[in-house]
C-alpha positions as CSV (number, residue, x, y, z in Angstrom):
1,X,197.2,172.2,21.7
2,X,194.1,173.8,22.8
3,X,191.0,172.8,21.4
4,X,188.3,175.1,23.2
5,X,185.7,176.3,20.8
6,X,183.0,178.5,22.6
7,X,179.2,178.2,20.6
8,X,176.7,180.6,22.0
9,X,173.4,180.2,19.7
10,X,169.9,181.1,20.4
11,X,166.9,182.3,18.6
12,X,167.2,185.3,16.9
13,X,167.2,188.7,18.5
14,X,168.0,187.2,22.2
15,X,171.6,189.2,22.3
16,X,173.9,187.1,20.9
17,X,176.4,189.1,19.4
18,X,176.5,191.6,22.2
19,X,177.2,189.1,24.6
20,X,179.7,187.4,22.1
21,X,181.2,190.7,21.5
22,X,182.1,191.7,24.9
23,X,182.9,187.6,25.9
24,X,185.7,188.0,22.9
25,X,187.0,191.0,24.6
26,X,187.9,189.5,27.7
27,X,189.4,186.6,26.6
28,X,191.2,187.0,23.7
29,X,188.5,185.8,21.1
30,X,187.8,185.9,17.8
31,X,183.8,185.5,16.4
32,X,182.4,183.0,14.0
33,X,179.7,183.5,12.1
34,X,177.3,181.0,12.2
35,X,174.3,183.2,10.5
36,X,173.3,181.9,7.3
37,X,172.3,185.5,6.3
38,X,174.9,187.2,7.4
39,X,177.2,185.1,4.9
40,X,176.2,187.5,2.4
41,X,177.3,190.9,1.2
42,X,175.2,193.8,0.6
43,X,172.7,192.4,3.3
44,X,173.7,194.2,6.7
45,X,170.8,196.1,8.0
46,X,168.4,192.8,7.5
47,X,170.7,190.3,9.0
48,X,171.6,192.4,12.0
49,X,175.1,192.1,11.1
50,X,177.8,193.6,13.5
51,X,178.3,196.9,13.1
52,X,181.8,198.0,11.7
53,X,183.0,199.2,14.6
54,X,182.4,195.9,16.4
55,X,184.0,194.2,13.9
56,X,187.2,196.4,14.4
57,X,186.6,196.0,18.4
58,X,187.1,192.2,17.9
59,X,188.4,189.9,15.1
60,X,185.1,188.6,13.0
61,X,185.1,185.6,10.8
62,X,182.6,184.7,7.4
63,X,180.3,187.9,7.4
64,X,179.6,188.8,4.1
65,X,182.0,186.6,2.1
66,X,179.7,186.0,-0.5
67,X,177.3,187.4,-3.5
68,X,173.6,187.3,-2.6
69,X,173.2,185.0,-5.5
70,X,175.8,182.7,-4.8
71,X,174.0,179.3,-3.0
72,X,176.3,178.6,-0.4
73,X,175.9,174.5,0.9
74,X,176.3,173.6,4.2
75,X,178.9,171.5,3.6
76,X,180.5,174.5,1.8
77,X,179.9,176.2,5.3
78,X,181.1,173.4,7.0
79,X,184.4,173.5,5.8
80,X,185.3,177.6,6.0
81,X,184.2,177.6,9.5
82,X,186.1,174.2,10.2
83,X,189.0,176.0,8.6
84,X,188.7,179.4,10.8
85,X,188.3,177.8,13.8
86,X,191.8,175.7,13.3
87,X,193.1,179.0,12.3
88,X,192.2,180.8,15.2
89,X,193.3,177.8,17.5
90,X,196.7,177.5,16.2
91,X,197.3,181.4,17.0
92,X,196.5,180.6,20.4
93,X,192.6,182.4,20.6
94,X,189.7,181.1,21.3
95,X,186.9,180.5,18.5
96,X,183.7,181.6,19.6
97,X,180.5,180.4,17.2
98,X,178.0,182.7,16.6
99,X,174.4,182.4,15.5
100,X,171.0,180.7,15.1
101,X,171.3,178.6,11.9
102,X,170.8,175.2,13.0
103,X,172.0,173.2,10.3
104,X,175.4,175.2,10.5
105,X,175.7,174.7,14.1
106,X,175.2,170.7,13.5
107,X,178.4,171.0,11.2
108,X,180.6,171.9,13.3
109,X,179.5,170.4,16.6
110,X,178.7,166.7,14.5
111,X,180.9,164.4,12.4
112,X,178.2,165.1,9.3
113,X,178.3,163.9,6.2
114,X,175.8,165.5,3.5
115,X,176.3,162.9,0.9
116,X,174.0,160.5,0.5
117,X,171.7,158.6,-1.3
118,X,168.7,161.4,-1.7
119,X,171.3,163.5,-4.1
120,X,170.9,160.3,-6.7
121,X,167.7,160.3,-8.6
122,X,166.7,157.9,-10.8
123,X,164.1,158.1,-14.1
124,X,161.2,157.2,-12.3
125,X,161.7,160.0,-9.3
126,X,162.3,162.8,-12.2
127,X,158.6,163.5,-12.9
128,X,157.6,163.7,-8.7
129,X,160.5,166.6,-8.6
130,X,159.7,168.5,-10.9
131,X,156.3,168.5,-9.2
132,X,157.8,169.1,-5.9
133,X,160.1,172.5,-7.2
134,X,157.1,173.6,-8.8
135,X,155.3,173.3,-5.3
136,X,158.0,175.2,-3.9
137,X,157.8,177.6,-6.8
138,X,154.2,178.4,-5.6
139,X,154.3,178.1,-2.1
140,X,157.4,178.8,-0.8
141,X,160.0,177.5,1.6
142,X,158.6,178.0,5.0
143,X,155.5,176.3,3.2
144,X,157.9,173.0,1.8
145,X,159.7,173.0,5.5
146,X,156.4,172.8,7.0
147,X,155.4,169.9,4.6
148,X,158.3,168.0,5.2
149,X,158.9,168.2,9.2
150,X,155.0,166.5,9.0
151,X,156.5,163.7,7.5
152,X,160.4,163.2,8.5
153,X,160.9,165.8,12.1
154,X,164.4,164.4,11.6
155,X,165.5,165.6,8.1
156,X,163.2,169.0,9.0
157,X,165.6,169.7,11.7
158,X,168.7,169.8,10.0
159,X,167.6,171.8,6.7
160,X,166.9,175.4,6.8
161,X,163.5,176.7,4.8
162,X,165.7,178.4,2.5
163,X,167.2,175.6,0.7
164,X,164.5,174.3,-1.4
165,X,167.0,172.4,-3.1
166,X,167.9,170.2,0.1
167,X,164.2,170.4,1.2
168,X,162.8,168.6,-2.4
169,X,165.9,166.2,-2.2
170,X,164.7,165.4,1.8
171,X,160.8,164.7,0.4
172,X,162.3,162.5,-2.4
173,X,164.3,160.3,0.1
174,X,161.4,160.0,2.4
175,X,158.9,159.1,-0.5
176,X,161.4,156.1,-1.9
177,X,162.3,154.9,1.6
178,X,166.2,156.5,1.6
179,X,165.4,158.7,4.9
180,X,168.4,160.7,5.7
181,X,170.5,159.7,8.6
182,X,168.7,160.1,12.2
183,X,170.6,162.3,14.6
184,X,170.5,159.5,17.1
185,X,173.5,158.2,14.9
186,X,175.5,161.1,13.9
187,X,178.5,161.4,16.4
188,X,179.5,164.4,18.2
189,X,182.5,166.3,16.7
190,X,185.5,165.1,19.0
191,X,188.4,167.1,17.2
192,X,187.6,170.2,19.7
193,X,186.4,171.1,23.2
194,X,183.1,172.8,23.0
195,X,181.5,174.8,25.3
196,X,177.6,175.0,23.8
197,X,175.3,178.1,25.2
198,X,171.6,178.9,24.3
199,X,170.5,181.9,25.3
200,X,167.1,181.8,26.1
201,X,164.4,184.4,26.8
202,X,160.9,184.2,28.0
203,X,158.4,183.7,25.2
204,X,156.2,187.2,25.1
205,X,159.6,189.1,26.4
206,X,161.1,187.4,23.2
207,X,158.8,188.4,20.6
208,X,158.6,192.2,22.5
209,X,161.9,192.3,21.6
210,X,161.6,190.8,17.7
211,X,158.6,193.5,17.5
212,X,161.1,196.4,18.2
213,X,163.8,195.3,16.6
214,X,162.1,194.9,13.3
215,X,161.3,198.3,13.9
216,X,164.7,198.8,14.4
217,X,166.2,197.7,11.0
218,X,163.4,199.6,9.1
219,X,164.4,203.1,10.9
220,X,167.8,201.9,10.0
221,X,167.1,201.9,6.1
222,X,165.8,198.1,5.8
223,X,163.7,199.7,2.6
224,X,166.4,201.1,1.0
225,X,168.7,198.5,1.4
226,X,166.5,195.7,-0.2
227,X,166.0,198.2,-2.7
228,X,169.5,198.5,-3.3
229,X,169.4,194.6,-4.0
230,X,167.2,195.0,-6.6
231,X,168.9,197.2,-8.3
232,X,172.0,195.3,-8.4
233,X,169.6,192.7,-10.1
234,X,169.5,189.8,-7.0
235,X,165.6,188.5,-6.7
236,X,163.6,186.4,-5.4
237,X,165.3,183.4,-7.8
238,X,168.1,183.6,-5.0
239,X,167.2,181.6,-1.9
240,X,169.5,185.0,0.2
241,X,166.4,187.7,-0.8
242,X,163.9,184.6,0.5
243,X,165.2,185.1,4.3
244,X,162.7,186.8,6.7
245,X,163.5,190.6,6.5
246,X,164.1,190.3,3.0
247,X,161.5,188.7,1.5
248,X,158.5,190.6,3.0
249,X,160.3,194.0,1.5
250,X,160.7,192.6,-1.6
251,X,156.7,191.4,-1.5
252,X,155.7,195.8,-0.7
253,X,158.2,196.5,-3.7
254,X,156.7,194.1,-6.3
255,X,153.2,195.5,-5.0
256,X,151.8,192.8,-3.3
257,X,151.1,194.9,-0.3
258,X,151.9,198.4,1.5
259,X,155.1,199.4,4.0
260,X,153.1,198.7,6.9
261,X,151.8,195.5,6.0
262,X,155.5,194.4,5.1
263,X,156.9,195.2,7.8
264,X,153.7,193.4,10.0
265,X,154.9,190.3,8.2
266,X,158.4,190.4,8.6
267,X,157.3,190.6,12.1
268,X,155.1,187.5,11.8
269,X,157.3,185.6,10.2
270,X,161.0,186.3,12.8
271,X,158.2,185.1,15.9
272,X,157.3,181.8,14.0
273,X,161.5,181.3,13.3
274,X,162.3,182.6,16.8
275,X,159.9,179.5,17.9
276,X,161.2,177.0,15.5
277,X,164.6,178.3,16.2
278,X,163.5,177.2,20.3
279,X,162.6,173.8,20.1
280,X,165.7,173.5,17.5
281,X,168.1,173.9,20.1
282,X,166.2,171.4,22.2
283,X,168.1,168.6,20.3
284,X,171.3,169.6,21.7
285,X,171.3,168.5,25.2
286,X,174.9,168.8,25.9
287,X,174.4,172.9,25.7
288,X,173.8,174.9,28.8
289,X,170.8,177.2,28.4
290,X,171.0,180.5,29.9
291,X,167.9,182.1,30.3
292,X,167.9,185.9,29.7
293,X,165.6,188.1,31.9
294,X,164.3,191.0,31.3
295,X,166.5,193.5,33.5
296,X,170.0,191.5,32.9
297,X,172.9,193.2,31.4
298,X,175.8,191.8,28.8
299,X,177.9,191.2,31.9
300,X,174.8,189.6,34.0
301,X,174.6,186.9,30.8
302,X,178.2,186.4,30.7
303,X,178.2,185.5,34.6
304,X,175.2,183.1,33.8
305,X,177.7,181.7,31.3
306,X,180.4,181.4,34.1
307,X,178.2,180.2,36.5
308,X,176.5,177.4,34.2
């Protein structure tokens, strides 16, 4: 049976989904999600999520499945996409992964377990996490995933800033000696074929791009839809309205700052995770990177892809 499962990732706002789009067209695919945001209902304009007329051009799989306030794990993640990807393969199609969100993409791509011993605390660790959610309470998680890639890179790299759950449990097991598994020792995924791209983009022409898209999403009725969020009663108790997009709108409607200085921020803060998202993908050295100019077109990218 076939195995091929196409990944194209790269940091945010590169062109994934265009290129994924119009890759699926030509070859019979069907598109993954692999955006932790774009898990969610209600949360379209923020996420960038495919429009519906591009879901109707090609089959799309796991956008918005869920509640905003439902936590989805990784492992939960793990096995839907797992799940789709058979599914598509046993019709004869092509799965083709799409998105930035590291730790997803380490799911499907490595035989990972997310057991382990930092999910069993003991008496004497209670007091120290309680300390450490009320830290993340007050600072934040870009603030807590910052703290811990200083002390374990490893266990930074394969937890997204949203889960302050999974970032506290990562600081325990560092702090008692239980460091979760190195990557070095985690084995590639062997049950399919994977073709791996990163699209890549020159630094300033990346960050040009963030700047207008951001721009973008607000023309598009970012406001309105966080404020739509709110009213449905999600806030920033669930980790979905703490992803970049969200949580700077949320910040201008509880009046800690004006439009303009929202949006500023959201801006800020998609350059620093476009970055992070870069030297992410760096781990992965069986992907080929294509790098993205300036004047190339959907079909120039693809023939990179070809060509790679």
């Amino acid at each position: 049976m076939n195995n091929k499962v196409i990944i194209i990732s790269g940091p945010t706002a590169v062109g994934k989904s265009a290129v994924a789009i119009e890759l699926a067209k030509q070859i019979g695919g069907e598109i993954i999600n692999c955006d932790s945001v774009q898990l969610y209902k209600y949360m379209d304009i923020g996420s960038a999520k495919p429009t519906a007329e591009e879901m109707e051009a090609v089959p799309h799989h796991l956008f918005g499945i869920v509640e905003p306030d439902y936590d989805i794990t990784v492992a939960t993640y793990q096995k839907l996409a797992l799940t789709v990807i058979d599914n598509i393969l046993s019709r004869g199609k092509t799965p083709i992964v799409v998105g930035g969100t590291g730790l997803y993409l380490n799911s499907i791509v490595y035989d990972m377990d997310f057991g382990g011993p930092q999910d069993r605390v003991s008496e004497e660790s209670i007091a120290r996490r309680k300390e450490l959610e009320e830290m993340a309470d007050k600072m934040g998680g870009e603030y807590m995933h910052a703290y811990l890639e200083g002390i374990d890179p490893e266990a930074a790299a394969r937890i997204h800033p949203n889960n302050i759950r999974k970032l506290v449990r990562a600081i325990e097991a560092f702090e008692s000696g239980e460091g979760i598994k190195s990557m070095d020792k985690i084995k590639l995924n062997t049950k399919y074929d994977f073709d791996f791209y990163v699209l890549n983009m020159d630094r300033e022409l990346l960050y040009n791009k963030i700047n207008r898209r951001c721009i973008m999403l607000v023309k598009a009725g970012l406001f309105n839809e966080v404020k739509g969020l709110l009213d449905r009663g999600y806030s920033m108790e669930n980790s979905s309205m703490k992803a970049i997009g969200y949580k700077e709108i949320v910040e201008y409607f509880n009046g800690k700052c004006d439009q303009r200085t929202a949006v500023e921020n959201m801006m800020k803060n998609t350059r620093r995770f476009a970055k992070r998202q870069q030297t992410w993908f760096k781990r992965y050295d069986f992907a080929k990177w294509i790098n993205v100019e300036q004047e190339d077109t959907i079909g120039t990218v693809l023939d990179k892809m070809k060509n790679a």
